[in-house]
GUDOBA-501666 format. One record per residue (C-alpha): residue number from 1; residue in one letter; x, y, z. Coordinates in steps of 0.1 Angstrom, whole numbers, plus 5000, padded with zeros to 4 digits. Layout:
// GUDOBA-501666
<node num="NUM" residuo="A" x="X" y="Y" z="Z"/>
...
END
This chain:
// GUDOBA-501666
<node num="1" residuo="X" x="6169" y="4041" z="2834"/>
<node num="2" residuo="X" x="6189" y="4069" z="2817"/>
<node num="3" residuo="X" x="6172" y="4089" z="2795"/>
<node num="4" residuo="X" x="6190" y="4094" z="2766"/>
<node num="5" residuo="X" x="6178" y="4131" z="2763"/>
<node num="6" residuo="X" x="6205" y="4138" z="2792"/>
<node num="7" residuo="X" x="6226" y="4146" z="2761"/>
<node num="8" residuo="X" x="6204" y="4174" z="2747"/>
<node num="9" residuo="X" x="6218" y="4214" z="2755"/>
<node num="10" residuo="X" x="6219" y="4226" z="2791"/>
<node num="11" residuo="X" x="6204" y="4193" z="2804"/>
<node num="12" residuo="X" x="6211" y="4192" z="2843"/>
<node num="13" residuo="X" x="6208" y="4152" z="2855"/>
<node num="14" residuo="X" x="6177" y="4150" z="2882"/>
<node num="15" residuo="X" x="6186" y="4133" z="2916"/>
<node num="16" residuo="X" x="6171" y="4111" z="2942"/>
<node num="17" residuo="X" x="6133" y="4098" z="2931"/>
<node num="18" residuo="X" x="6141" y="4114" z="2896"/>
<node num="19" residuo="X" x="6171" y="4105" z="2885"/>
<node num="20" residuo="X" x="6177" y="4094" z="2851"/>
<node num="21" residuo="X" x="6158" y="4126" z="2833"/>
<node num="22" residuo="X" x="6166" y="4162" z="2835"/>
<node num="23" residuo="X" x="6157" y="4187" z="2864"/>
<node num="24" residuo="X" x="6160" y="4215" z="2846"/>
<node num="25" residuo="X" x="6177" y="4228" z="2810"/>
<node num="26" residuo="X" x="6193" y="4257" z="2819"/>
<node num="27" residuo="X" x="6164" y="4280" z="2827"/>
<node num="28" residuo="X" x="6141" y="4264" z="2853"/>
<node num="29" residuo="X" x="6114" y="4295" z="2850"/>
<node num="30" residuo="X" x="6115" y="4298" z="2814"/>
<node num="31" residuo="X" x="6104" y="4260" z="2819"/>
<node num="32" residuo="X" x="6079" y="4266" z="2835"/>
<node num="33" residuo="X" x="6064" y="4294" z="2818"/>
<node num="34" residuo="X" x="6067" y="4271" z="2785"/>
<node num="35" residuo="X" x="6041" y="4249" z="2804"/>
<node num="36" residuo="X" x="6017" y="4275" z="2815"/>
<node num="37" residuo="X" x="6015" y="4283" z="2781"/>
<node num="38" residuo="X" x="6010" y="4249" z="2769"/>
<node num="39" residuo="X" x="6046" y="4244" z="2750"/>
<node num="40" residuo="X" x="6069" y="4220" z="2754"/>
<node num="41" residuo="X" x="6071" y="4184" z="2766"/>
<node num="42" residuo="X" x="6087" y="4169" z="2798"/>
<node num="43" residuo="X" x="6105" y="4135" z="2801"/>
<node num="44" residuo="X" x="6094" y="4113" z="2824"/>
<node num="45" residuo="X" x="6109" y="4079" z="2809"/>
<node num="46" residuo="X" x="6121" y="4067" z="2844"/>
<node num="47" residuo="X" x="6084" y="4059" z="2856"/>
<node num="48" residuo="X" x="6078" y="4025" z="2854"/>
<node num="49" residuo="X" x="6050" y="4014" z="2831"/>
<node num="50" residuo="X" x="6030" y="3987" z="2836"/>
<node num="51" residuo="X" x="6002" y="3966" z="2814"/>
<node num="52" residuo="X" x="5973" y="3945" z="2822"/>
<node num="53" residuo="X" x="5956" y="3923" z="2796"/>
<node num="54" residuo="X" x="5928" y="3896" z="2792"/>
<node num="55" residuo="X" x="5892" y="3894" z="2790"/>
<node num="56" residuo="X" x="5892" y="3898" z="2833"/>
<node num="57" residuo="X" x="5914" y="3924" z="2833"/>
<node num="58" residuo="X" x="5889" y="3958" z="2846"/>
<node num="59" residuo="X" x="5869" y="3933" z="2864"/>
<node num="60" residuo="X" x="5902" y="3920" z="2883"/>
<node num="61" residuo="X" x="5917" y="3955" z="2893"/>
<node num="62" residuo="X" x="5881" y="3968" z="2903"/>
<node num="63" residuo="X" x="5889" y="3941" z="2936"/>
<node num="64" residuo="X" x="5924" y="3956" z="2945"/>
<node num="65" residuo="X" x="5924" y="3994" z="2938"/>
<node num="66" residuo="X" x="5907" y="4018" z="2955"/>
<node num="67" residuo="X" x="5896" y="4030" z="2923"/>
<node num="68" residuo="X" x="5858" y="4022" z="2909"/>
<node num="69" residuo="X" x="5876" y="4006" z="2872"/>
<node num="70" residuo="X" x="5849" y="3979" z="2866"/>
<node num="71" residuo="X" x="5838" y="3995" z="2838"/>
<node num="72" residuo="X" x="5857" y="4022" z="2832"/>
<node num="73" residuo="X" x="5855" y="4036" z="2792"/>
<node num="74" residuo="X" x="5878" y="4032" z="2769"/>
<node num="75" residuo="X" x="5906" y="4062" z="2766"/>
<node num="76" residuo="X" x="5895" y="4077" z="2806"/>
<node num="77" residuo="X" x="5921" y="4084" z="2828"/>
<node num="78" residuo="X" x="5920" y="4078" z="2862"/>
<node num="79" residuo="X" x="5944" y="4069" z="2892"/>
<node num="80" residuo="X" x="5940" y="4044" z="2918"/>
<node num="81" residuo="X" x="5960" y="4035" z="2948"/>
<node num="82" residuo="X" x="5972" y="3996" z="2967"/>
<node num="83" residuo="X" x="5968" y="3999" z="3006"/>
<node num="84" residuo="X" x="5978" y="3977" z="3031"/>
<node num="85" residuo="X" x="5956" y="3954" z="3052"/>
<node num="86" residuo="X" x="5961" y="3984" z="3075"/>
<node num="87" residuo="X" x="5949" y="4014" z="3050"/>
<node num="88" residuo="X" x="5986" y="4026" z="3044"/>
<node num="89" residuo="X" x="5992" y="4038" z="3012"/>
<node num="90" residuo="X" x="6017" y="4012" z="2993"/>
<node num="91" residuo="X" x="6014" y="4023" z="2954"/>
<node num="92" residuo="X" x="6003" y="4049" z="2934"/>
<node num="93" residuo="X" x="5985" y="4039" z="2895"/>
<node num="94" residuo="X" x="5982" y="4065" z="2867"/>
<node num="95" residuo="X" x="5962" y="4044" z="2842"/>
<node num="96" residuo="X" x="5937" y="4046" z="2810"/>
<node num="97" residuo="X" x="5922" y="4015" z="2793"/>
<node num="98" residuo="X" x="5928" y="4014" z="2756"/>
<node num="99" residuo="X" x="5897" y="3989" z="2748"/>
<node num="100" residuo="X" x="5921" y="3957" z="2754"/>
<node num="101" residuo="X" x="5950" y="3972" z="2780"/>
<node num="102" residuo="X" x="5951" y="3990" z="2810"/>
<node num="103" residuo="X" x="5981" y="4009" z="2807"/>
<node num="104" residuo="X" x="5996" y="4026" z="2842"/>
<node num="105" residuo="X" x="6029" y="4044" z="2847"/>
<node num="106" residuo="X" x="6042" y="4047" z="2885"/>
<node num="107" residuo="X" x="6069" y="4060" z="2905"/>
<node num="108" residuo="X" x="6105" y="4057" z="2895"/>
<node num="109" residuo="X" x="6112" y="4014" z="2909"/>
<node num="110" residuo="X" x="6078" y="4007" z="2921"/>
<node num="111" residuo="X" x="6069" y="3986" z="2892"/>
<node num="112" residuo="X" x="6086" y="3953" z="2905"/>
<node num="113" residuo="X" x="6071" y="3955" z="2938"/>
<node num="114" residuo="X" x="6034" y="3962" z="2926"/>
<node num="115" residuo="X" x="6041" y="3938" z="2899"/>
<node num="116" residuo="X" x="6050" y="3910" z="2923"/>
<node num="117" residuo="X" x="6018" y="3922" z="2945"/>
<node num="118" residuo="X" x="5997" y="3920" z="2915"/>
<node num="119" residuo="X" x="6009" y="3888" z="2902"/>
<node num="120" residuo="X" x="6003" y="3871" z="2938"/>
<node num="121" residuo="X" x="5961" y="3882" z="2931"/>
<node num="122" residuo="X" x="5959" y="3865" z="2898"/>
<node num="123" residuo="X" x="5945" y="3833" z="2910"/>
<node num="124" residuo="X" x="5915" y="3819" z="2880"/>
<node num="125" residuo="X" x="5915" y="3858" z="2865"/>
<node num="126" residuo="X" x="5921" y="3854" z="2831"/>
<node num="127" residuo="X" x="5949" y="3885" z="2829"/>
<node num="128" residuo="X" x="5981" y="3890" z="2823"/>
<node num="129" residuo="X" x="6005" y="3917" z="2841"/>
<node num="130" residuo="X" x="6038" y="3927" z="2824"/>
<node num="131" residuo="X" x="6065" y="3951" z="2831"/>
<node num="132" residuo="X" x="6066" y="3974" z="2796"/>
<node num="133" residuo="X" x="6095" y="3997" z="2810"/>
<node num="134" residuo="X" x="6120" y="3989" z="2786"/>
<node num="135" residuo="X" x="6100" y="3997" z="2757"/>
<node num="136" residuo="X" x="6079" y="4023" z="2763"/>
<node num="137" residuo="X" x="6091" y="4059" z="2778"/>
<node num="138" residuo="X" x="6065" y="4084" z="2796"/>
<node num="139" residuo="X" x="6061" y="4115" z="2779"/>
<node num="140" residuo="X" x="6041" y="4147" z="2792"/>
<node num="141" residuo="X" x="6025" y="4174" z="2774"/>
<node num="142" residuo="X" x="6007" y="4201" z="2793"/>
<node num="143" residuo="X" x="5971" y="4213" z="2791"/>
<node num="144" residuo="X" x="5966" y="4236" z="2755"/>
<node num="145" residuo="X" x="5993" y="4216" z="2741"/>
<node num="146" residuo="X" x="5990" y="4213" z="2698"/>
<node num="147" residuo="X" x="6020" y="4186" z="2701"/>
<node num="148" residuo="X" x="6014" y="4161" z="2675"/>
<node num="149" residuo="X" x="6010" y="4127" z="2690"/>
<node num="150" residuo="X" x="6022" y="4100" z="2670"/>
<node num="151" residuo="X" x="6000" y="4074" z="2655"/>
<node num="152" residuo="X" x="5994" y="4043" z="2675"/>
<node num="153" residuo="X" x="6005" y="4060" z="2710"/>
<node num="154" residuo="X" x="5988" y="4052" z="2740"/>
<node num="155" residuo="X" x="5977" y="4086" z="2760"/>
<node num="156" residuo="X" x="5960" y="4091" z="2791"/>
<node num="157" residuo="X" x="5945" y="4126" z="2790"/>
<node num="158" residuo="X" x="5939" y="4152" z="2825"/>
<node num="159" residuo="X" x="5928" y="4184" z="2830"/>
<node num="160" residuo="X" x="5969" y="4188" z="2840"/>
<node num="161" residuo="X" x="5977" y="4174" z="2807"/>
<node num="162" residuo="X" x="5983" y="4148" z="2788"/>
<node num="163" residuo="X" x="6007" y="4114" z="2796"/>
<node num="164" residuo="X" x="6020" y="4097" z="2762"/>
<node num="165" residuo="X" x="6030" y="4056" z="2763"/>
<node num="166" residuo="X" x="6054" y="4064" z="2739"/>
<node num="167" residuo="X" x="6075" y="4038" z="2723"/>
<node num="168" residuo="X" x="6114" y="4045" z="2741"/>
<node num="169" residuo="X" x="6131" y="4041" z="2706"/>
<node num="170" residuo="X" x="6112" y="4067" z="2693"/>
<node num="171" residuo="X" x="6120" y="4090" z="2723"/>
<node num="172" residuo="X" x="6144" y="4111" z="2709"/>
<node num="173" residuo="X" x="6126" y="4116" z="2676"/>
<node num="174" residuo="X" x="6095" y="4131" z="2697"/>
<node num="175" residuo="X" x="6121" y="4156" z="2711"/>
<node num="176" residuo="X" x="6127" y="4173" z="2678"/>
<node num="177" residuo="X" x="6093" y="4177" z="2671"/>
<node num="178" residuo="X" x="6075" y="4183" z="2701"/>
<node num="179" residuo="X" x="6092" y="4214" z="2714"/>
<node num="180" residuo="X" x="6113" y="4230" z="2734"/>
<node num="181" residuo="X" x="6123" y="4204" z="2766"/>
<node num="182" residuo="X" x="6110" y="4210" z="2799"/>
<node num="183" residuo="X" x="6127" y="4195" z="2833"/>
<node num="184" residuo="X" x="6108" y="4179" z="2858"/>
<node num="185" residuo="X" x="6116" y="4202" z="2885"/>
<node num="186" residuo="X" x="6087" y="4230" z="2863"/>
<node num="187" residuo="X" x="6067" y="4206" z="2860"/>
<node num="188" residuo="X" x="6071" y="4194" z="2899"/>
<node num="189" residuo="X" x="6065" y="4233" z="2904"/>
<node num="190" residuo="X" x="6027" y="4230" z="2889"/>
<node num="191" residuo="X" x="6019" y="4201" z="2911"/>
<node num="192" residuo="X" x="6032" y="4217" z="2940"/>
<node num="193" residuo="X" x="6007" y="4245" z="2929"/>
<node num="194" residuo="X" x="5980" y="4222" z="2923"/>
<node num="195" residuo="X" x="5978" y="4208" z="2961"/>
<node num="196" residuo="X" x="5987" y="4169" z="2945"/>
<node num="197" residuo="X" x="6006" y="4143" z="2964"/>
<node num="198" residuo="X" x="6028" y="4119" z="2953"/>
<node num="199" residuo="X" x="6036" y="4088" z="2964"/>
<node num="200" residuo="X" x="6072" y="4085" z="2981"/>
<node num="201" residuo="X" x="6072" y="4123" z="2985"/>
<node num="202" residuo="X" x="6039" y="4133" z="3003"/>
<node num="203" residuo="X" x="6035" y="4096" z="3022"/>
<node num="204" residuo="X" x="6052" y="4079" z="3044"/>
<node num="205" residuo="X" x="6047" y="4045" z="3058"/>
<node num="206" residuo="X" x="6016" y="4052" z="3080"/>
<node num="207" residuo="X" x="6001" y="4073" z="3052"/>
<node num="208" residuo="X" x="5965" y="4070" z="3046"/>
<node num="209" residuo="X" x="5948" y="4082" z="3018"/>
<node num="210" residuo="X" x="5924" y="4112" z="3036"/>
<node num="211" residuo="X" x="5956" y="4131" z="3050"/>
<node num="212" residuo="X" x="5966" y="4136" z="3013"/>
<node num="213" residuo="X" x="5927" y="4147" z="2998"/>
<node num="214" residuo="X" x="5929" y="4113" z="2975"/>
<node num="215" residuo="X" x="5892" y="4107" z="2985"/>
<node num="216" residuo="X" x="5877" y="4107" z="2956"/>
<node num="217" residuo="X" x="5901" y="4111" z="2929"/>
<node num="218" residuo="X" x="5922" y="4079" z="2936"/>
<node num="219" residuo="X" x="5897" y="4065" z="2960"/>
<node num="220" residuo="X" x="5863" y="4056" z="2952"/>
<node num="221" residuo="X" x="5839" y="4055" z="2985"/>
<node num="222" residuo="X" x="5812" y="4035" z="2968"/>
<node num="223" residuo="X" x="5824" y="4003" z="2956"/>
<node num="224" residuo="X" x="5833" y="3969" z="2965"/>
<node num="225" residuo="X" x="5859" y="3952" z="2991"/>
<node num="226" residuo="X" x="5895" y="3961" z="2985"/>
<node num="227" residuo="X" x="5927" y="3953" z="3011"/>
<node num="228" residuo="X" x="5925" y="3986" z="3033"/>
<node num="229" residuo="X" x="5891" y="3996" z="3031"/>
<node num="230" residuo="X" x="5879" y="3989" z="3066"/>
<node num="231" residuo="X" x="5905" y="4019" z="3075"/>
<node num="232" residuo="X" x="5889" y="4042" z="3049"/>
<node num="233" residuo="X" x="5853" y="4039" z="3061"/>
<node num="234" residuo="X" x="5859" y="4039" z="3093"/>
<node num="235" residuo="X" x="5879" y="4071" z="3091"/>
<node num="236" residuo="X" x="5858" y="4083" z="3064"/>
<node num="237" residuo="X" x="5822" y="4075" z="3088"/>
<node num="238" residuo="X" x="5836" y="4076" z="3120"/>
<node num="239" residuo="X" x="5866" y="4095" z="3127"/>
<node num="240" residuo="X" x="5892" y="4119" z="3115"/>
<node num="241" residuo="X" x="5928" y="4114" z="3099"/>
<node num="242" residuo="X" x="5953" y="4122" z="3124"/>
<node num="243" residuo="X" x="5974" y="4147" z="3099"/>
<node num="244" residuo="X" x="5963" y="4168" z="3071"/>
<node num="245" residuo="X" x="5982" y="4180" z="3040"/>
<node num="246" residuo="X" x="5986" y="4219" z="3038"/>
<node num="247" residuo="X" x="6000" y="4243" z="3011"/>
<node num="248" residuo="X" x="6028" y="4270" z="3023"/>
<node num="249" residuo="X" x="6040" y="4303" z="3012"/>
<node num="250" residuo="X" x="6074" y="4305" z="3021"/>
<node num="251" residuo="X" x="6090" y="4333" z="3033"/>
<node num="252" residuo="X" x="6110" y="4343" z="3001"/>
<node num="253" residuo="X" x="6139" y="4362" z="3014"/>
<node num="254" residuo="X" x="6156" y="4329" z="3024"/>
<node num="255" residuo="X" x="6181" y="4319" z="2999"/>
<node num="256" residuo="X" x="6180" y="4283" z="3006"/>
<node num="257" residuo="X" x="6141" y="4266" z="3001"/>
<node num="258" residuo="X" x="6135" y="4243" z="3036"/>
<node num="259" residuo="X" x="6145" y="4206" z="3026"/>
<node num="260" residuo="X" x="6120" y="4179" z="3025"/>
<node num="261" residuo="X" x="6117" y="4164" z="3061"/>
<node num="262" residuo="X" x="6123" y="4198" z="3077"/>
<node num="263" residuo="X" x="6104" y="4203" z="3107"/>
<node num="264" residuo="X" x="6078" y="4226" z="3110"/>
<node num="265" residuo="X" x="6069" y="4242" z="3147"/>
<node num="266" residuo="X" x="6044" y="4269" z="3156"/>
<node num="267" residuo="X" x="6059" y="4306" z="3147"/>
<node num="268" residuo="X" x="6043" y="4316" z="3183"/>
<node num="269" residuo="X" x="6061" y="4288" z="3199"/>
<node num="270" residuo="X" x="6095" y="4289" z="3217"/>
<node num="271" residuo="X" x="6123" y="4276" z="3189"/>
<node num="272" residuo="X" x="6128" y="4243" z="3206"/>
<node num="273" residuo="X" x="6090" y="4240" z="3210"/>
<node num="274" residuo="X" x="6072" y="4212" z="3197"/>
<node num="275" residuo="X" x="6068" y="4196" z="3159"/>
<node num="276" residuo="X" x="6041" y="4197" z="3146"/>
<node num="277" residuo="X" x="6047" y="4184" z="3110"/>
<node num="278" residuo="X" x="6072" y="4182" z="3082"/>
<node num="279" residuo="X" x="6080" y="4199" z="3047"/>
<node num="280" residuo="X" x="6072" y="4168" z="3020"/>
<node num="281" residuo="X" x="6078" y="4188" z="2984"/>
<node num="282" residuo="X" x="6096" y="4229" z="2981"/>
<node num="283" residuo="X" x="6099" y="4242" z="2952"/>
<node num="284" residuo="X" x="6101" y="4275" z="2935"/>
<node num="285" residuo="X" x="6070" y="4289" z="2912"/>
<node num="286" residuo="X" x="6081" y="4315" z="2885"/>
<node num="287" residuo="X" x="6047" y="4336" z="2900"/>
<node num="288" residuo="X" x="6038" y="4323" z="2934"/>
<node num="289" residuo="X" x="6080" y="4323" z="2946"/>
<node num="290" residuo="X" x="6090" y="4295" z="2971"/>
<node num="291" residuo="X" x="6061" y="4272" z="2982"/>
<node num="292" residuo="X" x="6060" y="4240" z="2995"/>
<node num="293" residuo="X" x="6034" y="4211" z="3003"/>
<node num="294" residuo="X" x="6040" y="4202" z="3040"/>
<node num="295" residuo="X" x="6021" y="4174" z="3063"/>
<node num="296" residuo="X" x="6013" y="4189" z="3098"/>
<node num="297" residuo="X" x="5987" y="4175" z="3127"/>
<node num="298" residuo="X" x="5950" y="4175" z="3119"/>
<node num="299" residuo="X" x="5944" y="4202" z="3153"/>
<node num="300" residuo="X" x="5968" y="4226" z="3135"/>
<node num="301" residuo="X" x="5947" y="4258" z="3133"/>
<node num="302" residuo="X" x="5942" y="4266" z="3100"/>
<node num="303" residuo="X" x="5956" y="4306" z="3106"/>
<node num="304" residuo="X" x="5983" y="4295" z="3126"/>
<node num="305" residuo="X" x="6019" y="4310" z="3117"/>
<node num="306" residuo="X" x="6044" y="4282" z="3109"/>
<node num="307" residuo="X" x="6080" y="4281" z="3108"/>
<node num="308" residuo="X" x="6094" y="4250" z="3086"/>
<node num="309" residuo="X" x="6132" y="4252" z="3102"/>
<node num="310" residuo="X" x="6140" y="4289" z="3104"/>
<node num="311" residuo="X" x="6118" y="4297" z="3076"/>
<node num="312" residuo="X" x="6085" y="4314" z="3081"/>
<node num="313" residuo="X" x="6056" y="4298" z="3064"/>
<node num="314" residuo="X" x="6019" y="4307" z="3056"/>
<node num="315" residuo="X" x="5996" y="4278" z="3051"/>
<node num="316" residuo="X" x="5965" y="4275" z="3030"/>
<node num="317" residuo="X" x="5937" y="4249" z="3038"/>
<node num="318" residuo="X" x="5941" y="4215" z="3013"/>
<node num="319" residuo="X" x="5927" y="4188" z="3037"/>
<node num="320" residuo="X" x="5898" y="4205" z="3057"/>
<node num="321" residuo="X" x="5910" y="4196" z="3097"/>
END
């Protein structure tokens, strides 16, 4: 969907996973210094958004995420993920529980696939599971924000910020008010910087969640049966994933950042040598310069040199090997 604040001053259009908002308006480290400081808002009204209602409806989700939601308060935000039979990661949930909806938001044309899944587990569950992206627009304010949230809005609150359901005819209104805009390539920036994955950028098909570090923020290791979970234990109890998710400091003197999918080889290694993982998010940070969040094996030593295409790269530790 096209956000209709596309039209606002210096707003350049997103592409691929983000199209439909704005990467950037005009001044993408200004951007993101406005979110440091807790100003501004950033448009995210191409996730899909999702709602589940009915007396079953906790109870019901507590059997197909990975996420321990069975009783989970009123107004707490947490994130869950859908695996295959095989432990592959298939969706990614943002969601808070109102007191009578579970709200979630998800990646940019997810929402009809993991609506169909979730429809296809309703059996005798007393819930209902609608799509709610035509009416309602996500909206993020950073941490320290003072925004003024309208009355009646749905938010799901993190320590990264906070994630407005806000009605999408009242989109434009919030603009004027709530400061100055922020694109979604600062805000991609701070996530970057935060070691988080997302879904369609940091997984492939064969993902599972350990490589990313999603144990125990989107997966819960003490609860019932969900589709996937014999992987998860047994990698969990028994074994190891067989890649790990690093953070790199790119070599800043290259004009151009290393694209996502670029291959990434041992700086000791002869040029041709081997691959031994791939770039999955680059970005530039207004005070760390280019970094990136990159997928390499799990044997990788963690003071090895990398070189991500012709760029040198230092890693830091996110999954432990």
């Amino acid at each position: 969907m096209k956000s209709p604040l596309l039209s606002l001053p210096g707003a350049v259009p997103a592409e691929g996973p983000d199209e439909g908002v704005a990467a950037h308006y005009g001044d993408l480290f200004r951007e993101q210094r406005a979110l440091a400081d807790g100003t501004g808002f950033v448009d995210l009204s191409h996730r899909g958004v999702i709602t589940v209602t009915g007396e079953d409806r906790l109870s019901w989700l507590h059997l197909l995420l990975t996420q321990h939601v069975s009783e989970l308060p009123a107004g707490q935000a947490t994130e869950a993920l859908v695996l295959s039979a095989h432990g592959h990661i298939e969706h990614a949930l943002y969601l808070v529980d109102d007191g009578s909806t579970v709200w979630a938001h998800v990646e940019p044309g997810t929402q009809d696939a993991l609506i169909a899944y979730l429809e296809s587990m309703k059996f005798f569950y007393k819930v209902d599971v609608a799509d709610r992206t035509e009416e309602f627009a996500v909206v993020h304010l950073p941490a320290g924000s003072i925004a003024e949230v309208p009355e009646g809005v749905v938010v799901r609150e993190t320590p990264y910020g906070r994630d407005l359901f806000l009605p999408r005819a009242d989109l434009e209104s919030f603009a004027e008010k709530a400061g100055p805009p922020v694109g979604i390539l600062a805000l991609e920036a701070f996530r970057v910087e935060q070691h988080r994955p997302r879904l369609g950028f940091e997984t492939d098909h064969r993902t599972i969640p350990h490589e990313l570090g999603w144990i125990g923020t989107a997966v819960h290791l003490q609860k019932g049966c969900y589709r996937g979970q014999e992987t998860v234990a047994r990698v969990q109890n028994l074994g190891k994933p067989p890649r790990r998710l690093v953070f790199l400091h790119l070599d800043g003197s290259e004009v151009h950042l290393p694209t996502p999918g670029t291959e990434i080889r041992l700086a000791d290694e002869d040029p041709d040598g081997r691959k031994i993982g791939f770039i999955t998010t680059s970005v530039r940070h207004h005070e760390l310069g280019p970094v990136a969040l990159a997928l390499v094996k799990r044997n990788v030593p963690v003071d090895a040199r990398l070189v991500a295409g012709e760029t040198a790269a230092a890693q830091e530790t996110v999954v432990e090997p």
